[in-house]
C-alpha positions in Angstrom: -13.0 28.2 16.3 -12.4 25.7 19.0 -12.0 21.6 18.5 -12.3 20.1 21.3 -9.1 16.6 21.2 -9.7 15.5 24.1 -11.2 15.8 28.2 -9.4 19.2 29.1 -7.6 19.3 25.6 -8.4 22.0 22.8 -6.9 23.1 19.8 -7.0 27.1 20.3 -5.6 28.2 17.5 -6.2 29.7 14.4 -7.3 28.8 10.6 -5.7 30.6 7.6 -8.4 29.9 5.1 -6.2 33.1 2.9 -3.1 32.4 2.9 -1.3 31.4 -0.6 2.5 31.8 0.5 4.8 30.6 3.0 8.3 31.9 3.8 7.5 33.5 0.6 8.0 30.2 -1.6 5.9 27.7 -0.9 2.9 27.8 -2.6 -0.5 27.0 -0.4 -3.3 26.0 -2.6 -5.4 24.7 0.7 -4.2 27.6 3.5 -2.9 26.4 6.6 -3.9 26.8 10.0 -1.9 27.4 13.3 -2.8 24.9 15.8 -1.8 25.8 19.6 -3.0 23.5 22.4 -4.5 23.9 25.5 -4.1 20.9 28.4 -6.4 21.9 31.1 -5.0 19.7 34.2 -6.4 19.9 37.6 -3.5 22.4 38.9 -2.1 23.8 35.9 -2.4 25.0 32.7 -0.2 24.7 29.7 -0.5 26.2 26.1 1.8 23.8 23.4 3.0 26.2 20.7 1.2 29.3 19.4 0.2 31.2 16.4 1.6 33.2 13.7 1.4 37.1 15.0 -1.0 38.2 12.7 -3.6 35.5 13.4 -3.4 36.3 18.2 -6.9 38.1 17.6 -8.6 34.3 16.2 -6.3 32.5 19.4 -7.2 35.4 21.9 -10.4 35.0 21.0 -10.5 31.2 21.6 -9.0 31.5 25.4 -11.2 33.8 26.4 -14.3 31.7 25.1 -13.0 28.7 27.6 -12.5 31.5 30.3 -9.0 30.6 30.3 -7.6 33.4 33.1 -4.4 31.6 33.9 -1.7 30.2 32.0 1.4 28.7 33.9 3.3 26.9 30.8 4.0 28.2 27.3 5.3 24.6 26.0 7.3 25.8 22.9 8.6 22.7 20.3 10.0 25.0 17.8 11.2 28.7 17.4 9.9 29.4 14.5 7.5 32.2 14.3 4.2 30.8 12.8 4.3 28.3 16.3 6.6 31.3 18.8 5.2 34.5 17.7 2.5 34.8 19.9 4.7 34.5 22.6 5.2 38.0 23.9 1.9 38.2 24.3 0.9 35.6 25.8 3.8 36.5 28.3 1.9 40.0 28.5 -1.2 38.7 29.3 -0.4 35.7 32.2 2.7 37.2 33.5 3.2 34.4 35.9 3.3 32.3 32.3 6.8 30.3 32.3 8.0 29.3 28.1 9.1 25.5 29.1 11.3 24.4 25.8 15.1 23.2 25.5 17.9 25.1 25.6 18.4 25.2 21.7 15.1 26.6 21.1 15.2 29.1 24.6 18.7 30.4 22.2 16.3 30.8 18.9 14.1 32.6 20.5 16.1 34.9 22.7 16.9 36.1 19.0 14.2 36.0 17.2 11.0 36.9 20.1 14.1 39.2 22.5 12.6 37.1 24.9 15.1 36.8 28.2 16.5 34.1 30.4 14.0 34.7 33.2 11.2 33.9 30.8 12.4 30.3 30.3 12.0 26.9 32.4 14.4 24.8 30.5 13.9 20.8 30.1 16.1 18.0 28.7 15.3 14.3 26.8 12.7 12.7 28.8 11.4 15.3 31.5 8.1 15.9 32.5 6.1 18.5 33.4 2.7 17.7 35.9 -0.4 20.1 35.8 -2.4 17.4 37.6 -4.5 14.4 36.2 -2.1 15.3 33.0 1.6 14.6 32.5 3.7 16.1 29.7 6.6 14.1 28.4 9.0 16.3 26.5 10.9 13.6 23.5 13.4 15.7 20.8 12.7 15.5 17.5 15.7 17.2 15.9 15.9 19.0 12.1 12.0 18.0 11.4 12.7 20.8 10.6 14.7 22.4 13.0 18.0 21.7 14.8 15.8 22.5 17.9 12.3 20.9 17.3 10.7 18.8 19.8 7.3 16.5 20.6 5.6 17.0 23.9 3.8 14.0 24.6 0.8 13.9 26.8 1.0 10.7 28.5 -2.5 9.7 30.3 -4.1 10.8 26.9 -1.7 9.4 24.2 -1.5 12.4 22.7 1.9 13.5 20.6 1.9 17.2 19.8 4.7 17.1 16.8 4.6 20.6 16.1 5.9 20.4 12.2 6.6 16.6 12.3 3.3 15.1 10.4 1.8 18.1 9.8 0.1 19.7 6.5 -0.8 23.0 4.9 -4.7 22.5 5.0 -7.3 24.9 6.5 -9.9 22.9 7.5 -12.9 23.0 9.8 -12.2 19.2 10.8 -10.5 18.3 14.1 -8.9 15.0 13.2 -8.1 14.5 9.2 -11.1 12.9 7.6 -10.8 13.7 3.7 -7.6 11.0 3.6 -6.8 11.7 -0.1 -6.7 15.9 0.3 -4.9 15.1 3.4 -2.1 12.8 2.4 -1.4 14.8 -0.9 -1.2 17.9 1.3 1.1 16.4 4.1 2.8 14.9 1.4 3.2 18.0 -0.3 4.5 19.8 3.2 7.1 16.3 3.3 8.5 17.3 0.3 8.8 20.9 0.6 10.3 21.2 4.0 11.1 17.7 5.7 12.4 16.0 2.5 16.4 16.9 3.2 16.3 15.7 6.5 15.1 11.9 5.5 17.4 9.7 7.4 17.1 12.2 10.6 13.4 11.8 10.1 13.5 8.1 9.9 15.3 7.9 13.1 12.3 10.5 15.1 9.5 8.0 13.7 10.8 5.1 15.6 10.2 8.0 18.6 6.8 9.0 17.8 6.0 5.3 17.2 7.2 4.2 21.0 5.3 6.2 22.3 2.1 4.3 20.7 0.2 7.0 20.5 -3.7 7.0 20.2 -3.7 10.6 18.9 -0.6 12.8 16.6 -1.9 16.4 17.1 0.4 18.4 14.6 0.6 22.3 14.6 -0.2 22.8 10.9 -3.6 20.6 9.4 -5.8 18.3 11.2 -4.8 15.7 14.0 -5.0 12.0 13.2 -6.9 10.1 15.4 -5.6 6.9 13.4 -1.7 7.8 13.5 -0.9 4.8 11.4 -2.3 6.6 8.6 -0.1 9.3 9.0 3.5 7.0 9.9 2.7 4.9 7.4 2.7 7.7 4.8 6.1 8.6 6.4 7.8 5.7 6.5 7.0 5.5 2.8 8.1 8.7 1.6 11.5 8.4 3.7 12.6 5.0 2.6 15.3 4.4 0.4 13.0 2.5 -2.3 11.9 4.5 -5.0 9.3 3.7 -7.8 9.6 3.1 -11.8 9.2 6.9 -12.8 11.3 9.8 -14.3 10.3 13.5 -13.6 11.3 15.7 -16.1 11.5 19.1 -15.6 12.3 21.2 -18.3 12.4 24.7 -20.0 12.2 24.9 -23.8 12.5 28.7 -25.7 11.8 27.8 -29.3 10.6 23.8 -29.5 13.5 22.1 -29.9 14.5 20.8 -26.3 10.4 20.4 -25.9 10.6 17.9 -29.1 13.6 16.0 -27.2 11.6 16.3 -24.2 8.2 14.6 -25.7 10.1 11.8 -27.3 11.7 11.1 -24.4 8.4 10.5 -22.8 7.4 8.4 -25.3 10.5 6.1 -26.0 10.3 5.5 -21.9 6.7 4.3 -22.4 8.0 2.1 -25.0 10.2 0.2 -22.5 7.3 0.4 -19.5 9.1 3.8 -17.3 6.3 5.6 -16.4 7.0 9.8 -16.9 6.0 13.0 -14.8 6.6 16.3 -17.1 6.7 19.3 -15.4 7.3 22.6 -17.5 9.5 24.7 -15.3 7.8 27.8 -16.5 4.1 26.9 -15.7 4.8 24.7 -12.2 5.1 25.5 -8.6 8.1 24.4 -6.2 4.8 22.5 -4.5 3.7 20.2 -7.9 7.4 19.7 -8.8 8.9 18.7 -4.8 5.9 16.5 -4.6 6.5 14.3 -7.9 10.6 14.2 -6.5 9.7 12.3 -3.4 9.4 8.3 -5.0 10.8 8.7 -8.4 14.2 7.2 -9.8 15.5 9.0 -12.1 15.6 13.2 -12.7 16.0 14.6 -16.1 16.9 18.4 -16.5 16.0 19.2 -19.8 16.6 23.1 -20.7 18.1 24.8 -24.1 21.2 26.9 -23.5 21.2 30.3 -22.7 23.8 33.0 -23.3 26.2 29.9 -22.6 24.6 28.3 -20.3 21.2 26.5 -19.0 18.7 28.7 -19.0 17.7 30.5 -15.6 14.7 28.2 -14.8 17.2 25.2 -15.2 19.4 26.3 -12.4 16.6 27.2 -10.1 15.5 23.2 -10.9 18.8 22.3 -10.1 19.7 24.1 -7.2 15.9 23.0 -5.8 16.6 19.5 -6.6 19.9 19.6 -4.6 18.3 21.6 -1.7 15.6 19.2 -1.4 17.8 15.9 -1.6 14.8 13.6 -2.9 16.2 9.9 -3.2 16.7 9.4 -6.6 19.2 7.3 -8.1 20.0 8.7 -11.6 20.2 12.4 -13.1 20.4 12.9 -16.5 20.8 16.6 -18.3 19.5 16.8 -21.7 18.7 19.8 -24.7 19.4 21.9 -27.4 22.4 24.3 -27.7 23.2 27.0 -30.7 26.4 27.6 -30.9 27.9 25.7 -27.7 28.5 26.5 -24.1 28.7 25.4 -20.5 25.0 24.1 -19.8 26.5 20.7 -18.2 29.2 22.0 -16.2 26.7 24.3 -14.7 23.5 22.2 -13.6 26.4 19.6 -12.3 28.0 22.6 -10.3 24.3 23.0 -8.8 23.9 19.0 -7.7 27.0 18.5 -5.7 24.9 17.8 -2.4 22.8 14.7 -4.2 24.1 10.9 -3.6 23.0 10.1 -7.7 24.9 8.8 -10.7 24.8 11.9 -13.6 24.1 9.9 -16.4 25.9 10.7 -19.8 24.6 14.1 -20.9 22.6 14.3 -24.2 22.7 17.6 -25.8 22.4 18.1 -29.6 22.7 21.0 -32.1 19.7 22.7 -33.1 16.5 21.3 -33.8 16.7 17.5 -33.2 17.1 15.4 -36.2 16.5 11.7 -37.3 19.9 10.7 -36.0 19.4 13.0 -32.9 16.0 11.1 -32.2 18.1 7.5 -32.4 19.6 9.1 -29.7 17.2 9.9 -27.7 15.7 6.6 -28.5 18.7 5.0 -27.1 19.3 7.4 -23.6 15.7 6.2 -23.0 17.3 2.8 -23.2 19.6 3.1 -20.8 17.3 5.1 -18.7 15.5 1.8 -18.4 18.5 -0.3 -18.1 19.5 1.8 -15.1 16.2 1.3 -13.5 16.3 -2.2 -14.1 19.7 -2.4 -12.0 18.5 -1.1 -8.9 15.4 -3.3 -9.2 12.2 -0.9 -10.0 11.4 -2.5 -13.1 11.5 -6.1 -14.5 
């Protein structure tokens, strides 16, 4: 299927309308697609970024329904193989095909495609490349996600191909992103799973994108925007140090008792106006829960203890939430133990990369009592308290 972006520029690549997993941990409840460009200019012809190996028959396909018959530039913004892959065989089939990238990604992909030197045209901040009536402008765009990720900017059309940067997991038939609400919870979704550690690099490569003024962000995974406010906006949101008046509580219970704390916890917070996410560690994805860490305030690990310590899911919620870096202010670590252990010295060994204050654990004996629910009542207290200090709540 070919979408035509603009005069002389198409979006050649492919649609995943199957695929459930990516990097074999991110869920995809929507699919993805591939999206390689083509800019047609009067003397040249470029490709920007290609398609995942398994999906060359949907972008072959597409070339040869343009009559494409010559390609001179292989513009490559990240080495990653759902965007390189289809490389070496593009390199196959137009020979006299140069892969124009910068010298971080030409190293990536000398290891990961075996391409060689010789295949490479290397450019730096700034440079350009003319095919004729159309000028690319090559900006970096480090660690979105990437150490070596880049934007190649079209200049006469306004167009910013941002590879990763603004994109989404969405197989869709639409060129630019018209369903706004499916969109922005699916490029929020891909924010949280993959661009969320790298926040305050991110922030920096907006201003970028945003210079540029572009009339048109053309990502490689999901629609393009033709209103990229919409989609900087969203960014600008998600990366900002403000954070809303919610807790997320993700928690594993194996016989009721850390699920009682975990339930009265919810509602002793409504009591003092926090609003609560629950996610049961057992029954959610890494999607649902990274998506609810992006604006909330505080975390709560809530798990029983396990052979003396959390239990397995309580780690893996940990070592997530450290991995992913959301911008919470408070942690807290909560549940029910047997006979003792080291469930808090654990999940605290697995947040060491997180900027947060660990609140006061609360951890009781069994299944909770009246006392143990005063003491609940009162960590929701200071829950609130907390929120009220950094100004999220009145």
């Amino acid at each position: 299927m070919i979408r035509k972006i603009a005069d002389g520029v198409y979006n050649v690549g492919a649609i995943d309308w199957e695929r459930t997993l990516f990097d074999e941990i991110v869920p995809l409840p929507q699919g993805t697609s591939y999206n390689a460009y083509l800019v047609k200019g009067e003397n040249k012809t470029a490709i920007i970024d290609t398609v995942e190996p398994e999906k060359l028959e949907q972008l072959i396909d597409n070339l040869e329904e343009l009559k494409v018959d010559k390609i001179d530039y292989i513009v490559s913004n990240h080495a990653e193989q759902d965007h390189s892959g289809g490389i070496p065989y593009l390199l196959k089939r137009y020979p006299e095909a140069k892969v124009v990238t910068n010298a971080k990604c030409m190293g990536f992909e000398k290891d990961l495609l075996h391409l060689k030197d010789e295949d490479f045209i290397i450019i730096k901040e700034g440079d350009t490349l003319e095919l004729g009536g159309k000028t690319l402008k090559f900006i970096m765009t480090p660690w979105v996600h990437w150490p070596e990720t880049m934007t190649t900017y079209l200049m006469e059309d306004r167009i910013a191909f941002t590879c990763d940067f603004f994109g989404s997991h969405a197989a869709t038939s639409h060129t630019f992103a018209e369903q706004y609400d499916r969109i922005y919870h699916e490029a929020k979704r891909y924010y949280a799973e993959i661009m969320m550690p790298f926040r305050q690099i991110i922030t920096r490569n907006i201003k970028k994108i945003e210079e540029l003024e572009p009339r048109i962000i053309a990502p490689s995974h999901g629609p393009a925007y033709s209103d990229p406010k919409f989609i900087i906006d969203a960014y600008k949101e998600w990366t900002s140090s403000e954070t809303k008046n919610e807790v997320l509580i993700l928690y594993v219970s194996m016989h009721g008792s850390t699920k009682k704390m975990v339930y009265a916890l919810v509602d002793y917070l409504g009591e003092e106006g926090v609003e609560v996410k629950v996610r049961d560690l057992i029954t959610s994805n890494l999607g649902e829960i990274a998506i609810d860490m992006v604006d909330v305030t505080t975390i709560i690990l809530a798990t029983p203890t396990m052979l003396a310590g959390p239990h397995p899911h309580a780690v893996y919620a940990a070592y997530l939430t450290n991995a992913l870096k959301p911008k919470a202010k408070f942690v807290g670590i909560m549940g029910s133990y047997g006979w003792g252990g080291r469930t808090v010295d654990i999940l605290k060994s697995n947040l060491g990369a997180l900027k947060v204050e660990i609140l006061e654990p609360l951890l009781i004996k069994g299944l909770p009592k009246k006392e143990d629910y005063d003491k609940i009542k009162e960590f929701a207290k200071i829950i609130a308290e907390k929120h009220r200090e950094v100004g999220v709540m009145k």
